[in-house]
N, C-alpha and C positions, 0 to 999 in steps of 0.2 A: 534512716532519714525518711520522715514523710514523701510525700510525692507533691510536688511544687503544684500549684492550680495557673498554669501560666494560660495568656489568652489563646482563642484559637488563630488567629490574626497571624499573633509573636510565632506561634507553633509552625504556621504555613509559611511565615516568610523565611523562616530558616531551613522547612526544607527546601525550597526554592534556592536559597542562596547555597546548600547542600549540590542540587542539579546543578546550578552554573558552575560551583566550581568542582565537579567531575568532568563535565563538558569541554570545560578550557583547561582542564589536565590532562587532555588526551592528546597526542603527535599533530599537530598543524593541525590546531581546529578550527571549524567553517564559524565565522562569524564571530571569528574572535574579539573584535572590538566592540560590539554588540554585549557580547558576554562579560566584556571585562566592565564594562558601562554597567549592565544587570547587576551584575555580582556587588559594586561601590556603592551603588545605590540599595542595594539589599541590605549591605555592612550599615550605612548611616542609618537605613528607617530600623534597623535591629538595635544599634547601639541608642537610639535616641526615643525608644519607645516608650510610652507613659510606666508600662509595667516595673522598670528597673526602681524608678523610685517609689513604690510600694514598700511595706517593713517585708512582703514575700521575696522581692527583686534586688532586695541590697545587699545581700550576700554574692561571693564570687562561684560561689558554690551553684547558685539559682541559674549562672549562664553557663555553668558546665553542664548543667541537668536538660539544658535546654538546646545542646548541642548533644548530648546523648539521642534523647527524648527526639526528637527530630531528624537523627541521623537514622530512625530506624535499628535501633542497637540498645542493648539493657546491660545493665553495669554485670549480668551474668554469662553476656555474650563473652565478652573479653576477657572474663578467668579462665 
C-alpha cells in the first residue's frame, strides 16, 4: 500500500492524543481530569478533521495508517 500523504497537523494531533492517553494509563495519574479533557478534545478535532473527507481519508484503512504512523511503530515492527 502506498504511504498515505496525511497532514502534519492530523500527524501531531494523534501523537499528542498517543501522550495523553499513556499518561492517564498509568496507576493514579496527576492531572487526570486534565488529561481526560485533553485526550476528548484531541478524539473530536481528529475525528472531525478536513482530511477524512478527502478521496485519500475515506478509507478505514487511512486512520489505521494514521494511528500506526503516529504511534511511532511500522507495520514491520509488530511481525
Amino acid at each position: 500500500m502506498d504511504r498515505i500523504p496525511f497532514p502534519h497537523d492530523l500527524i501531531r494531533a494523534q501523537q499528542d492524543w498517543h501522550t495523553a492517553y499513556r499518561a492517564l494509563a498509568v496507576p493514579r495519574p496527576r492531572g487526570a481530569t486534565e488529561l481526560r479533557r485533553r485526550l476528548l478534545a484531541l478524539s473530536v478535532w481528529i475525528e472531525w478533521h478536513p482530511f477524512w473527507s478527502t478521496p485519500d481519508g475515506r478509507s478505514s484503512a487511512a486512520r489505521v495508517e494514521l494511528r500506526w504512523r503516529a504511534g511511532g511503530r511500522r507495520r514491520s515492527d509488530a511481525a
